[in-house]
OpenMM code with the backbone's topology and positions (N, CA, C; nanometers):
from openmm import Vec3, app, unit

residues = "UNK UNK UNK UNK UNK UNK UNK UNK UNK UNK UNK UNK UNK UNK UNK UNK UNK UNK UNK UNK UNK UNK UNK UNK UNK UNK UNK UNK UNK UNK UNK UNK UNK UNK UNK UNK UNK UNK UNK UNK UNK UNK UNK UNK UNK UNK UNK UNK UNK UNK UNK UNK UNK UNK UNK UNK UNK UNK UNK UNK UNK UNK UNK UNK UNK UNK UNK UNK UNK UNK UNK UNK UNK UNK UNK UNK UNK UNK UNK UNK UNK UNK UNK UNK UNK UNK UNK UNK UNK UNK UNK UNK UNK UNK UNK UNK UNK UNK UNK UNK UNK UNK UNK UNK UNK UNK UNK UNK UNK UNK UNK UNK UNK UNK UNK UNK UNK UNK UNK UNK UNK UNK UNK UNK UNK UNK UNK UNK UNK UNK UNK UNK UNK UNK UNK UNK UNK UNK UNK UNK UNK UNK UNK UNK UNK UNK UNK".split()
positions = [
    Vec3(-0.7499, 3.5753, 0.8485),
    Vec3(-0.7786, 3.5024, 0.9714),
    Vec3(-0.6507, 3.4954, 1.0547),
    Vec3(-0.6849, 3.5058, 1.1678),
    Vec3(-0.5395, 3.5247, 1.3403),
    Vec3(-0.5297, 3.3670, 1.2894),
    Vec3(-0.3952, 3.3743, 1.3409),
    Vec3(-0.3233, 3.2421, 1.3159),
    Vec3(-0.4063, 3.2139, 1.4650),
    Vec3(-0.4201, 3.2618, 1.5515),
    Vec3(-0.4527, 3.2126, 1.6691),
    Vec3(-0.6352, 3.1343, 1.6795),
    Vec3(-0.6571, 3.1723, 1.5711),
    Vec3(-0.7814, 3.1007, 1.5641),
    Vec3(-0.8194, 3.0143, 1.4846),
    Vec3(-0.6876, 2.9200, 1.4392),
    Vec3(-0.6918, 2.7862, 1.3878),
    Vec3(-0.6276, 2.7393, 1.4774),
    Vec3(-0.5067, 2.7365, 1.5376),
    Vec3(-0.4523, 2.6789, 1.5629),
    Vec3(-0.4255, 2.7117, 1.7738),
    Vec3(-0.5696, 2.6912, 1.7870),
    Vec3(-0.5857, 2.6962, 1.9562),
    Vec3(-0.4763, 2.6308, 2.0290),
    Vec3(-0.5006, 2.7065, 2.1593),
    Vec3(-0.4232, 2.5910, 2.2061),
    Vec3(-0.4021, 2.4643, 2.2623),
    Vec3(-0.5499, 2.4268, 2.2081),
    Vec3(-0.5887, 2.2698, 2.2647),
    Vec3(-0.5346, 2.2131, 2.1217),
    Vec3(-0.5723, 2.2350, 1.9751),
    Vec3(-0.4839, 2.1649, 1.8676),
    Vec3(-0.3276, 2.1572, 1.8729),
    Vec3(-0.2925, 2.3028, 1.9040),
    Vec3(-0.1183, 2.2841, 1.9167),
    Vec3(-0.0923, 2.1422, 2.0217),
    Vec3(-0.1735, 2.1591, 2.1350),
    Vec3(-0.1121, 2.0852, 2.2040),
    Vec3(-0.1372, 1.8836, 2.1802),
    Vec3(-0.2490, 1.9240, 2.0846),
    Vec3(-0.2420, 1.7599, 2.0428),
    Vec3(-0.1642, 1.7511, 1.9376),
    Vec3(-0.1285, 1.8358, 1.8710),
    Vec3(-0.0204, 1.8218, 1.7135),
    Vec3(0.0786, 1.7686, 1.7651),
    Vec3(0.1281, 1.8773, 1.9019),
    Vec3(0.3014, 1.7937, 1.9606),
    Vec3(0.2944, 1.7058, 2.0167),
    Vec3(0.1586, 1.7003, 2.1169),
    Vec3(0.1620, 1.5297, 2.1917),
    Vec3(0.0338, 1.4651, 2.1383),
    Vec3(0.0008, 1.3914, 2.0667),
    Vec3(-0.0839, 1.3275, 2.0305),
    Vec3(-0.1150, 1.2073, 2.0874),
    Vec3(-0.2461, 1.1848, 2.2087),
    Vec3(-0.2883, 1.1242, 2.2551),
    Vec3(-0.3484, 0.9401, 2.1723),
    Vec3(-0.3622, 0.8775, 2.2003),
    Vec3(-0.3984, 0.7393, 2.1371),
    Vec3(-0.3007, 0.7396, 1.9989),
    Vec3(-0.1758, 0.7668, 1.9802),
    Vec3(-0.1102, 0.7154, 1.8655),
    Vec3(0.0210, 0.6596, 1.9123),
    Vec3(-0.0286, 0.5755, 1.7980),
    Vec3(0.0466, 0.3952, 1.8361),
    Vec3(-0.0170, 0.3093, 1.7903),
    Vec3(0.0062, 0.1477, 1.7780),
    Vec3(-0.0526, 0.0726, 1.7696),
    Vec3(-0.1660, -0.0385, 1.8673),
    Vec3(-0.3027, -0.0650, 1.8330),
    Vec3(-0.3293, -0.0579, 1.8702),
    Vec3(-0.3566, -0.2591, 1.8812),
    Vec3(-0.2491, -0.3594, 1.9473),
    Vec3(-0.3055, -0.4755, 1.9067),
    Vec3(-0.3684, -0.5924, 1.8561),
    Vec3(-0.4625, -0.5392, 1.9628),
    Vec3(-0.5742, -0.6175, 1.9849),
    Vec3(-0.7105, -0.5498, 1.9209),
    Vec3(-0.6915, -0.4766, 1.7797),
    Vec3(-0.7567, -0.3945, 1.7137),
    Vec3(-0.8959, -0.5016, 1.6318),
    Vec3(-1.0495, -0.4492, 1.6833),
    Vec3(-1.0870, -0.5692, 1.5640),
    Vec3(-1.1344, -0.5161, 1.4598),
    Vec3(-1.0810, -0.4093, 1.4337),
    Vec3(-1.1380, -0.2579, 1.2738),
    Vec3(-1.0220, -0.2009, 1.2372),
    Vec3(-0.9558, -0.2220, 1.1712),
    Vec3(-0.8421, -0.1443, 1.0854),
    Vec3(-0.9232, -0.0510, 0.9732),
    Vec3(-0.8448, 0.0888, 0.9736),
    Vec3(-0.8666, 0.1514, 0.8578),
    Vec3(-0.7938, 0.2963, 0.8149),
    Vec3(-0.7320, 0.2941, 0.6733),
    Vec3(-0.6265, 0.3334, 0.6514),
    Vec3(-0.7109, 0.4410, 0.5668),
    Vec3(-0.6403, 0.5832, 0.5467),
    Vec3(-0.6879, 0.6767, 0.5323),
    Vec3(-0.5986, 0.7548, 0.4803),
    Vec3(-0.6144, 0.8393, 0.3388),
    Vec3(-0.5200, 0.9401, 0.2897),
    Vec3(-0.6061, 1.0605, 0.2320),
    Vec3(-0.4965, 1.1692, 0.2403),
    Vec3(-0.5475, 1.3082, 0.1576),
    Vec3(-0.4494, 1.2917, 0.0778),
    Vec3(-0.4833, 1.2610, -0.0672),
    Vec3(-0.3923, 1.3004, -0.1649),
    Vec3(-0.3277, 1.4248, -0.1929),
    Vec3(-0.4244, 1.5158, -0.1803),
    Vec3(-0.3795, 1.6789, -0.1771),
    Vec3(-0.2609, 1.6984, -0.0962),
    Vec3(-0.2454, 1.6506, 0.0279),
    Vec3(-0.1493, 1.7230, 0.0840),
    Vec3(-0.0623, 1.5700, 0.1402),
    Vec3(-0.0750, 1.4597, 0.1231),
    Vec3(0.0123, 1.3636, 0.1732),
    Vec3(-0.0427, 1.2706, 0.3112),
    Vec3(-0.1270, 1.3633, 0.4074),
    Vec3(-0.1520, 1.3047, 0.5220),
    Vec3(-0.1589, 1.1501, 0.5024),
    Vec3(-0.1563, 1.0902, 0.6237),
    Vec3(-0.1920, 0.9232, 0.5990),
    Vec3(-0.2081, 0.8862, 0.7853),
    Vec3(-0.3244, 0.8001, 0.7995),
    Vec3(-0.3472, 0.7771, 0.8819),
    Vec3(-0.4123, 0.6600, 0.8878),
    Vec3(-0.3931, 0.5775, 0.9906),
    Vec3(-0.4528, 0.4352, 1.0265),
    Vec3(-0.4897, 0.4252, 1.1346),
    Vec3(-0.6693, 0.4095, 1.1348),
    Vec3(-0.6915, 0.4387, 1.2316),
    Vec3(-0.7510, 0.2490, 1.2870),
    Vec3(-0.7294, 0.2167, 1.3998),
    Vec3(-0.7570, 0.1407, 1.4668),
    Vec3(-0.8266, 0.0970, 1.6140),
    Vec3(-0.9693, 0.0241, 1.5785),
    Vec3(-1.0686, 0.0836, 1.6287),
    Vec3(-1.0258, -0.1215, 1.7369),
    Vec3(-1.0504, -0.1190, 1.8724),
    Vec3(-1.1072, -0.2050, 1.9539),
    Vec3(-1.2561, -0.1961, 1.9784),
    Vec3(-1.3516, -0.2894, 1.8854),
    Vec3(-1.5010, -0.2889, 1.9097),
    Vec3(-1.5513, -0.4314, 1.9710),
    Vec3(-1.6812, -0.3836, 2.0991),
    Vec3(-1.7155, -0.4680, 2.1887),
    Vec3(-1.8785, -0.4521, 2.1806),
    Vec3(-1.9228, -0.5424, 2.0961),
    Vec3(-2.0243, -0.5228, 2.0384),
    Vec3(-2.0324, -0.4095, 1.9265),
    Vec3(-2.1121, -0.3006, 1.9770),
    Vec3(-2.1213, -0.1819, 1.9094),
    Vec3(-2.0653, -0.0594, 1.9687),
    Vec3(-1.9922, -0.0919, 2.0931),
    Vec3(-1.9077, 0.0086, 2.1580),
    Vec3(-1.7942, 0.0235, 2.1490),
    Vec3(-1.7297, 0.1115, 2.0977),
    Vec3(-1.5599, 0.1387, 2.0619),
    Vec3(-1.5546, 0.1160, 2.2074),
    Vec3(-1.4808, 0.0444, 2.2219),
    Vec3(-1.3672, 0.0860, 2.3665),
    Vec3(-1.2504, 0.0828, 2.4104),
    Vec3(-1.1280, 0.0929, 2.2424),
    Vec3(-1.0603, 0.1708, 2.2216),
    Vec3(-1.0163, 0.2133, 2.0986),
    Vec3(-0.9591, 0.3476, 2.0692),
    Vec3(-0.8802, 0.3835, 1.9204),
    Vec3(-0.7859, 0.4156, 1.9413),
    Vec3(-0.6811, 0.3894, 1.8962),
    Vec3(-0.5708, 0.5009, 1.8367),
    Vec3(-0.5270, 0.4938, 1.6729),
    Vec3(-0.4444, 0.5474, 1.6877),
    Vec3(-0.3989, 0.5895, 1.5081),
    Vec3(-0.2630, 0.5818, 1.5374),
    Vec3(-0.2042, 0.5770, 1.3785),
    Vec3(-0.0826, 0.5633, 1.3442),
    Vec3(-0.1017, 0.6682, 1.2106),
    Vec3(0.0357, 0.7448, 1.1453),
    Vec3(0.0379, 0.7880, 1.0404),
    Vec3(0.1165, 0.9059, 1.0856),
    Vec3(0.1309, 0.9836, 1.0045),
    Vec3(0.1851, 1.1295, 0.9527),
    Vec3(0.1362, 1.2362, 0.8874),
    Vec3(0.1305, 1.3394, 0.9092),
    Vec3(0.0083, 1.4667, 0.8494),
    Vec3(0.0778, 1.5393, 0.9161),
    Vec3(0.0379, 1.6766, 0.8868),
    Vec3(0.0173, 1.8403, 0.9037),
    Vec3(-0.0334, 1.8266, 1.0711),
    Vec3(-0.0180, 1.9326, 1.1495),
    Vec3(-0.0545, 1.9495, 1.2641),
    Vec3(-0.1852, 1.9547, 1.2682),
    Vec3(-0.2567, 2.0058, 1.2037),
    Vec3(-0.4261, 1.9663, 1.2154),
    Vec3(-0.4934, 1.8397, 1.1423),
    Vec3(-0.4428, 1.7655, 1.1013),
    Vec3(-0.4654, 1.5749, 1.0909),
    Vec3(-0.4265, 1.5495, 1.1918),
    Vec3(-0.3075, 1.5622, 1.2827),
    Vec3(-0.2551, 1.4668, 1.3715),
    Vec3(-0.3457, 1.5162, 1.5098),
    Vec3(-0.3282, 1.6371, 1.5386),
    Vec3(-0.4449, 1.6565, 1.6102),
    Vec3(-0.5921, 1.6153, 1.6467),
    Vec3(-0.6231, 1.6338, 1.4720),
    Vec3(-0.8071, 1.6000, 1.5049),
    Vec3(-0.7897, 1.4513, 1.5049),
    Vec3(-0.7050, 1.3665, 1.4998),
    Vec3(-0.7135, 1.2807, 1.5332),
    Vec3(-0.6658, 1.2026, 1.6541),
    Vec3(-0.5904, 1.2776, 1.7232),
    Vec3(-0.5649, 1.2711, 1.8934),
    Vec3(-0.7021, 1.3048, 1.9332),
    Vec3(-0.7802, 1.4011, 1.9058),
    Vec3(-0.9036, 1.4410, 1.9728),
    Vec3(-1.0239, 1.3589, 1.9410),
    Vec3(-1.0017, 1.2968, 1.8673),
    Vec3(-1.1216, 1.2250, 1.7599),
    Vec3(-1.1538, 1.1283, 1.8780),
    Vec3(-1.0022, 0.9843, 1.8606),
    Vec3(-0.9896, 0.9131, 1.9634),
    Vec3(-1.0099, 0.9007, 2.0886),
    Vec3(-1.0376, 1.0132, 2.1772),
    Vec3(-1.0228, 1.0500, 2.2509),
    Vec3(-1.1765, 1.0771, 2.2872),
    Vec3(-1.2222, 1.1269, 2.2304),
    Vec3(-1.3896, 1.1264, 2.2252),
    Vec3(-1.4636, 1.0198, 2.1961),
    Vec3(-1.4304, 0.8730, 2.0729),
    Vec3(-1.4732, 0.7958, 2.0649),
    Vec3(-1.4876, 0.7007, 2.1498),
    Vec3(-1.3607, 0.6696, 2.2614),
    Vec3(-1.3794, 0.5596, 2.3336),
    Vec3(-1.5447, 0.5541, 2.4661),
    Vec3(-1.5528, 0.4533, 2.4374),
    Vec3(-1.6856, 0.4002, 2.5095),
    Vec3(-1.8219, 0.4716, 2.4534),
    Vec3(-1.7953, 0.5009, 2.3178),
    Vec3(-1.9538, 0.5701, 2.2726),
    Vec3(-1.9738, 0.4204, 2.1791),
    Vec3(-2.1322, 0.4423, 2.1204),
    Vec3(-2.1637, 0.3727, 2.0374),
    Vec3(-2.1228, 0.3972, 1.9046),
    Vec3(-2.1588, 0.2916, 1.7948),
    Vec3(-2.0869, 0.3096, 1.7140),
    Vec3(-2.1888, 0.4627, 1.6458),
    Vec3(-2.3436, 0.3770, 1.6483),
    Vec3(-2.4257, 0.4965, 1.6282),
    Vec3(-2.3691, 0.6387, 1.6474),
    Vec3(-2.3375, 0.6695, 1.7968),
    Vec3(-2.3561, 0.8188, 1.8520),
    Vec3(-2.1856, 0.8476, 1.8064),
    Vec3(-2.0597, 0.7575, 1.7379),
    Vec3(-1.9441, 0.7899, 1.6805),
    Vec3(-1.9839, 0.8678, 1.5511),
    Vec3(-2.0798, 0.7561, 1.4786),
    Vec3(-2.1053, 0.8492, 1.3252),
    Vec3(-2.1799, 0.9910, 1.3560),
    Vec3(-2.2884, 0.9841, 1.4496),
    Vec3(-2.3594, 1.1047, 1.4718),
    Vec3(-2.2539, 1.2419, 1.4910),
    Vec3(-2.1335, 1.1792, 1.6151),
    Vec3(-2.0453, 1.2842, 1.6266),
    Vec3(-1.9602, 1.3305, 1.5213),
    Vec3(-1.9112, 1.2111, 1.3941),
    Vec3(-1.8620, 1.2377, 1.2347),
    Vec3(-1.8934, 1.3486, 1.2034),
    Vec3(-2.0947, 1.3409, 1.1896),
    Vec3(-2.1700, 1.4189, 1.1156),
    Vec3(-2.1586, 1.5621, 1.1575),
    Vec3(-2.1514, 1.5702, 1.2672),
    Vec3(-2.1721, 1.6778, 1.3930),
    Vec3(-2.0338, 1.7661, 1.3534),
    Vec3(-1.8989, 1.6778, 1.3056),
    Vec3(-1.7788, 1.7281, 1.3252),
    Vec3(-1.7559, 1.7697, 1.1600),
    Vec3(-1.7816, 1.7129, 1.1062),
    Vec3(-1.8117, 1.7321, 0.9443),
    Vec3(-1.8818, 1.8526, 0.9481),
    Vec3(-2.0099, 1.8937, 0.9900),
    Vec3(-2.1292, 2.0019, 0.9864),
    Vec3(-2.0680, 2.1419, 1.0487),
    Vec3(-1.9730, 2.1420, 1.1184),
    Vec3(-1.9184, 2.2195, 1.1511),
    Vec3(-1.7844, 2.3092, 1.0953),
    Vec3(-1.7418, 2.1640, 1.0877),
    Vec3(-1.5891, 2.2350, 0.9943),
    Vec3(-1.5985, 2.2968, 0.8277),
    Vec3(-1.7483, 2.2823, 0.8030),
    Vec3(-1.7879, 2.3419, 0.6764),
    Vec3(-1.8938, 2.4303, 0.7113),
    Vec3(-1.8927, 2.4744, 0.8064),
    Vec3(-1.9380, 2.6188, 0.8477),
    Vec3(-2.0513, 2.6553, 0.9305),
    Vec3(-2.0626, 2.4700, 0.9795),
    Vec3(-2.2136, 2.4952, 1.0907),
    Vec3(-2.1730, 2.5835, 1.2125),
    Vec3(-2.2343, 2.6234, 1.3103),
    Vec3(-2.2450, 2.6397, 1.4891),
    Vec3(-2.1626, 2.5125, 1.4838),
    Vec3(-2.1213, 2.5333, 1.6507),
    Vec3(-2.0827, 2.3724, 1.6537),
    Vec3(-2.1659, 2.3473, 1.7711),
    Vec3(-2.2149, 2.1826, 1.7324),
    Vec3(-2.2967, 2.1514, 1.8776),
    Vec3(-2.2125, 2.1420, 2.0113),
    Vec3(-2.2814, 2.1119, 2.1146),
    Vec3(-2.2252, 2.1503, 2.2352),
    Vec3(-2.1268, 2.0077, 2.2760),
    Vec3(-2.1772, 1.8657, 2.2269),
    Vec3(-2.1498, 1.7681, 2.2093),
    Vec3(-2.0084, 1.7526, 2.1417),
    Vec3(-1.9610, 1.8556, 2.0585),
    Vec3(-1.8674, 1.8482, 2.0647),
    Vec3(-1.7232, 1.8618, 2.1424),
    Vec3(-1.7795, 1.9486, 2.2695),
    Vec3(-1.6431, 1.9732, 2.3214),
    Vec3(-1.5219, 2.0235, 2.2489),
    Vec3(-1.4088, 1.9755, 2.3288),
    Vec3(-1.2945, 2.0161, 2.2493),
    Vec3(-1.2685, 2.0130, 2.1059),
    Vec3(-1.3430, 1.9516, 2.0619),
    Vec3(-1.3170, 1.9322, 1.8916),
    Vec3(-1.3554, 2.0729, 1.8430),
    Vec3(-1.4842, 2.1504, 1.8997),
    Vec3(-1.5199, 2.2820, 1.8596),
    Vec3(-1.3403, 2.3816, 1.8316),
    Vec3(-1.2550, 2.2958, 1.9235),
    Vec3(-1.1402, 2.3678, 1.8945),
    Vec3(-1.1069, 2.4325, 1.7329),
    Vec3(-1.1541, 2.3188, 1.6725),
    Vec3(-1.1459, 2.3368, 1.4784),
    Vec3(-1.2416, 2.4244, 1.4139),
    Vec3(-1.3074, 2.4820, 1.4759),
    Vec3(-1.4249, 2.5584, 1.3677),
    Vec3(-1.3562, 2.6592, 1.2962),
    Vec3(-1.2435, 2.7094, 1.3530),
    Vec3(-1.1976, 2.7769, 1.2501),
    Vec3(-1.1249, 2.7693, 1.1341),
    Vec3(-1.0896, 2.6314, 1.0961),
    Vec3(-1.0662, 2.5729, 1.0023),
    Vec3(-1.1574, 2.5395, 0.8733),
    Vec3(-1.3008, 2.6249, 0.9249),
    Vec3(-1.3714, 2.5950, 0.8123),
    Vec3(-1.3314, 2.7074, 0.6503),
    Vec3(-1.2571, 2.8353, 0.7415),
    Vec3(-1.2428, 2.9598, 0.6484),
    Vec3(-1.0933, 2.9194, 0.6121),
    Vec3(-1.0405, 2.7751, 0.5896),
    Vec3(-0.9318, 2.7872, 0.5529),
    Vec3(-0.9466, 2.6468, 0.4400),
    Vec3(-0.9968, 2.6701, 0.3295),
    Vec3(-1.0688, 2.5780, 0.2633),
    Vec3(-0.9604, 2.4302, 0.2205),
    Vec3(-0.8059, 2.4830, 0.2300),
    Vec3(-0.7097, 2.4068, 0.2060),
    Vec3(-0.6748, 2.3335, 0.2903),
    Vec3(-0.7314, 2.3408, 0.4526),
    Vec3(-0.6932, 2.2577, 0.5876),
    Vec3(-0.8365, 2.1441, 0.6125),
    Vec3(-0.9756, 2.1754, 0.5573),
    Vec3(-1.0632, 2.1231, 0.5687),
    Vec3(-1.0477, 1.9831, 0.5504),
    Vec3(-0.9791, 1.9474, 0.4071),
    Vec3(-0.9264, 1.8064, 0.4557),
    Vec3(-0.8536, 1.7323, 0.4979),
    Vec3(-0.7747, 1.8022, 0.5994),
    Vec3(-0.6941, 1.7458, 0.6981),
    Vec3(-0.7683, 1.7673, 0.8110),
    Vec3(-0.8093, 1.7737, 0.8471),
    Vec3(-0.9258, 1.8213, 0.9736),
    Vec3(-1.0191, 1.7114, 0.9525),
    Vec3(-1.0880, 1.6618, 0.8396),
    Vec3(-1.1928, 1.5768, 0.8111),
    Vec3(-1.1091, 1.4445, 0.7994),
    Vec3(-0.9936, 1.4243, 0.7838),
    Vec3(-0.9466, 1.2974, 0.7360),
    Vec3(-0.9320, 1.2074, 0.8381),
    Vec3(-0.9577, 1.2248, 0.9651),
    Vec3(-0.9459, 1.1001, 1.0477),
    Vec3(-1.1011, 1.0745, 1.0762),
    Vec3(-1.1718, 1.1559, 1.0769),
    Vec3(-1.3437, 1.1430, 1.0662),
    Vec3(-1.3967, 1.0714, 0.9622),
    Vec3(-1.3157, 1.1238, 0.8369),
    Vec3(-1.3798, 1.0491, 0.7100),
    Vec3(-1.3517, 0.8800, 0.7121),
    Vec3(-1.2052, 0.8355, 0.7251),
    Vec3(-1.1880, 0.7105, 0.7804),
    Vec3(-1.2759, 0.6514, 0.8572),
    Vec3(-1.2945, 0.7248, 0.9722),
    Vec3(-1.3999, 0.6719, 1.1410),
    Vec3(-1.5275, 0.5927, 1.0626),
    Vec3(-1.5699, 0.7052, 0.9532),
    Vec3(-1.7317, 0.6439, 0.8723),
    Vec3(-1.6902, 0.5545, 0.7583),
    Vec3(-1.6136, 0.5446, 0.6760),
    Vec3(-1.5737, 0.4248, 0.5853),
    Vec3(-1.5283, 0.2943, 0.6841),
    Vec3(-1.4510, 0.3081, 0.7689),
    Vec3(-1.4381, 0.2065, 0.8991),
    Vec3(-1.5611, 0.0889, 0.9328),
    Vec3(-1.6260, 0.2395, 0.9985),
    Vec3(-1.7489, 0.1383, 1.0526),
    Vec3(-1.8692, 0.1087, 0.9591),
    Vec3(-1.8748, 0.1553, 0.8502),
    Vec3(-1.9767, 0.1247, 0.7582),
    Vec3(-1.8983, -0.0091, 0.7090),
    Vec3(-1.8117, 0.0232, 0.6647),
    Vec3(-1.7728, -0.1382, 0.6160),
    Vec3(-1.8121, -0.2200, 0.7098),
    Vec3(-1.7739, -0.1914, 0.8549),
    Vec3(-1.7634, -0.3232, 0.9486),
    Vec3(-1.9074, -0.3583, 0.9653),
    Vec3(-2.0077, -0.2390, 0.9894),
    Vec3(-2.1305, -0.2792, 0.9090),
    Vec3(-2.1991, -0.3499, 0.8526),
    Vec3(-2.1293, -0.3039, 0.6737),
    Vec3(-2.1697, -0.3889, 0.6527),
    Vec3(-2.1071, -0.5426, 0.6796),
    Vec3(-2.0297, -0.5745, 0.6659),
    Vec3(-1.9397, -0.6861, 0.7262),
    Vec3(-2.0284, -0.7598, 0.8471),
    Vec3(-2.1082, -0.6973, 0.9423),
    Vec3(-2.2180, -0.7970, 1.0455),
    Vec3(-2.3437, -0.8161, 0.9579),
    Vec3(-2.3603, -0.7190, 0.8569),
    Vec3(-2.5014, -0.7319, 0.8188),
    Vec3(-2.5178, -0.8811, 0.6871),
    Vec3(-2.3530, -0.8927, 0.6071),
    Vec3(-2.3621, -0.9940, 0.5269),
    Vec3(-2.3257, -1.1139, 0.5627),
    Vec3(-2.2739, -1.1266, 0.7369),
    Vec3(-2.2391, -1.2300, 0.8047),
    Vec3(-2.4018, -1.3116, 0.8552),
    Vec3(-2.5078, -1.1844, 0.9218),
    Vec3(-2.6174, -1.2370, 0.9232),
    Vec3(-2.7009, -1.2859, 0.8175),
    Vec3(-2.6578, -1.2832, 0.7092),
    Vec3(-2.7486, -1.3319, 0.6242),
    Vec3(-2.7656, -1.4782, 0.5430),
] * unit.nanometer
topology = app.Topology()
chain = topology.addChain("A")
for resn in residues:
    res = topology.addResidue(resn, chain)
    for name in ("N", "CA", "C"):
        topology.addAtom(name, app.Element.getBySymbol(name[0]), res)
């Protein structure tokens, strides 16, 4: 595989400048995230208003394709539901293991070629995989508050 078709130039350019990383305040979802395999670590921090992110960023250290898909992640999540966040998880997950990619993805389609590189897959998935342990907890967290 062309080095040029992992590493587009919409990922290069979030690896060196990575959009929403920092801390994020006034955060009301913390969630911390590692690949043991290779070291990555990421904390991702979600501002939720009702069921609408309306903002993320991250903190951590990884490989140029963690720090990336997670500049892009962020970047796509703000002002969706939490619903249509996991749908896009699924969508971004389904792909990087060898689906089409939907059209809904946008720039994230940047990664599909990371699916033929079986050792980057979970750095690519690791700020997604967080996004769904995140909000399922917080989840559940409204669902055992209503009860």
């Amino acid at each position: 595989m062309a080095f040029e078709e992992i590493y587009r130039e919409i990922v290069l350019e979030h690896s060196r400048k990575p959009r929403n990383k920092g801390l994020l305040e006034n955060a009301t979802l913390k969630q911390k995230g590692v690949n043991a395999s290779c070291g990555d670590e990421i904390e991702l921090q979600l501002l939720l208003d009702g069921d609408v992110i309306r903002q993320a960023k991250f903190t951590g250290v990884g490989c140029a394709i963690s720090q990336a898909s997670a500049s892009l992640m962020t970047l796509a999540l703000e002002g969706r539901k939490v619903s249509e966040a996991l749908e896009l998880a699924h969508d971004f997950s389904a792909m990087i293991h060898g689906e089409v990619p939907k059209e809904t993805l946008g720039d994230l389609a940047a990664f599909q070629g990371v699916s033929k590189l079986h050792a980057r897959v979970k750095c690519a998935t690791l700020p997604w995989q967080t996004l769904e342990v995140a909000l399922k907890r917080s989840g559940e967290e409204v669902a055992a508050a209503l009860e």
